[in-house]
N, C-alpha and C positions, 0 to 999 in steps of 0.2 A: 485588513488582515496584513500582519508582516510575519513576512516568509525566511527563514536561518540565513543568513548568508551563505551564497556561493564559495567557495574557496575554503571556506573553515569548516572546520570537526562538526557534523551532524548530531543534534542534540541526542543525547542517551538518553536510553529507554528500558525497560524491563514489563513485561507484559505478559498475560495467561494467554496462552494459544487453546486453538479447539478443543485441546485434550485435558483443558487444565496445568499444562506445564509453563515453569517460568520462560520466557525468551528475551533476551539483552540484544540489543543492536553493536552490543561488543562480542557477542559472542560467533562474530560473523569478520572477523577484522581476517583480515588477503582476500576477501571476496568481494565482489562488486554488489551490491544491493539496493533492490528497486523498490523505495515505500510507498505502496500506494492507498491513498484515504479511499473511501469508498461510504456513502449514505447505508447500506444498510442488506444484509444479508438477503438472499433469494429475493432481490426484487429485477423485475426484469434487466435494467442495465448493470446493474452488479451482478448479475447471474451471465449475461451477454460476457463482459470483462473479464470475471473471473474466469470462466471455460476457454477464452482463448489465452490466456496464461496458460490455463492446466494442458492445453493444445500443443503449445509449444514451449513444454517444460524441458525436453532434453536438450534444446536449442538454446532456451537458459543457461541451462549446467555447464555447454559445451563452453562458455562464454564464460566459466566461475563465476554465474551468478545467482543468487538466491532474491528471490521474491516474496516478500512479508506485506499481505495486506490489510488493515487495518480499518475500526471500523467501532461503532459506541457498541454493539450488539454485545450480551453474554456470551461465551464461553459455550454453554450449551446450543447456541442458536448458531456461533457459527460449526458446531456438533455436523449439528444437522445439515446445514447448508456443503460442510465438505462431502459427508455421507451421500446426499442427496443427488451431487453433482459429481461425485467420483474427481473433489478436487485434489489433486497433487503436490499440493506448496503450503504455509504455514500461513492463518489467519490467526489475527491478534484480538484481543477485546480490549476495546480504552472506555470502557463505563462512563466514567465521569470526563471524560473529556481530555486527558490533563497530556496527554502526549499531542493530540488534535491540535490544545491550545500553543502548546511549543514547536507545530510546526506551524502553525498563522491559518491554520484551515478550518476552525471551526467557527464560526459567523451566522450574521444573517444569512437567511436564505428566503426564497420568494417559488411558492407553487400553487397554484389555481390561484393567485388571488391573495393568498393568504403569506405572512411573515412570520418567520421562525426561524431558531439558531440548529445548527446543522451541521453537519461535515459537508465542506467542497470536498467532490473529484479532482485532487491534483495528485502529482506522483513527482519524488524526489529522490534522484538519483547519485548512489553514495558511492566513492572510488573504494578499491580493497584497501586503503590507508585509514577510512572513516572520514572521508570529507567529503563535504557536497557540492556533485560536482553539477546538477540540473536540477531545472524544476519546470513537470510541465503541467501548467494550468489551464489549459483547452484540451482536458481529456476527451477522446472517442470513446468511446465503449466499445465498439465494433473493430477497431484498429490501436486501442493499445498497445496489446502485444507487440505488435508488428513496430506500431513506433518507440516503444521502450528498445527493442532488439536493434532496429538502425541506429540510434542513439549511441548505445555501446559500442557493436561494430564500429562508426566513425570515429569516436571519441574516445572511449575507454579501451 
C-alpha cells in the first residue's frame, strides 16, 4: 500500500454521503479534516469508532474540524447505520473503491484464515489549507477519537 504524501495537497474527492448528496474534500478547505477508512458499516468495531466520534463531535467542531468517514458501503446502508447509531458527522460511500485506492488503503487483507481485498482502518489527517498533515495506521477502535483530538491539539 502507498499512502499520499505527507506535506502535499490531499488527493480530491467527491463522494455520496448517507443522504445521497455530493461531498468534495474541497468543499471543507479552512477546516481541519479527519478521513477516516473504516471496513464496513454496523460492524462491531466500526460501530465502537464511529460512536466515539459522534461522542465527541462538539469537541471536534471546537477544533474547526469536520470528520468524513469513509467506507465501500451504499449510501443506503450507511442510511441506516447513521439512523441507527444517532451518528452526527458525515459518512461517504466509495463503492468501487476508487478514493480507498488513492489513499493506499485498500489491499489484502487476512481474517479467520482467509485472504481478501479490503479497506485498512487508517485515518489521514488534513490541515485547513488541504494538506496532509498525518496518517495514522494503528487505528484503536476504542480510542480514535481521543487520539485523532490529541493529534490536533498538539499539531494542528
Amino acid at each position: 500500500m502507498k499512502f499520499p504524501e505527507i506535506g502535499k495537497k490531499a488527493p480530491a474527492f467527491t463522494l455520496l454521503n448517507q443522504n445521497e448528496e455530493k461531498v468534495s474534500l474541497a468543499d471543507f478547505l479552512g477546516k481541519k479534516v479527519v478521513i477516516y477508512f473504516y471496513p464496513k458499516a454496523s460492524t462491531p468495531g466500526c460501530t465502537v469508532q464511529a460512536c466515539g466520534i459522534r461522542d465527541t463531535q462538539a469537541e471536534l467542531e471546537a477544533l474547526n474540524t469536520v470528520v468524513l468517514g469513509i467506507s465501500p458501503d451504499a449510501p443506503v446502508r450507511l442510511k441506516n447505520f447513521t439512523t441507527k447509531k444517532e451518528l452526527n458527522f458525515t459518512l461517504l460511500s466509495d463503492v468501487d473503491h476508487a478514493v480507498a485506492d488513492k489513499y493506499g488503503v485498500w489491499g489484502p487483507k487476512k481474517f479467520m484464515g482467509r485472504v481478501f481485498d479490503g479497506i485498512h482502518r487508517i485515518t489521514f489527517i488534513v490541515d485547513a489549507k488541504g494538506k496532509l498533515r498525518h496518517i495514522m495506521e494503528k487505528v484503536k477502535t476504542k480510542t480514535h477519537h481521543d487520539d485523532v483530538i490529541a493529534y490536533i491539539k498538539e499539531h494542528l
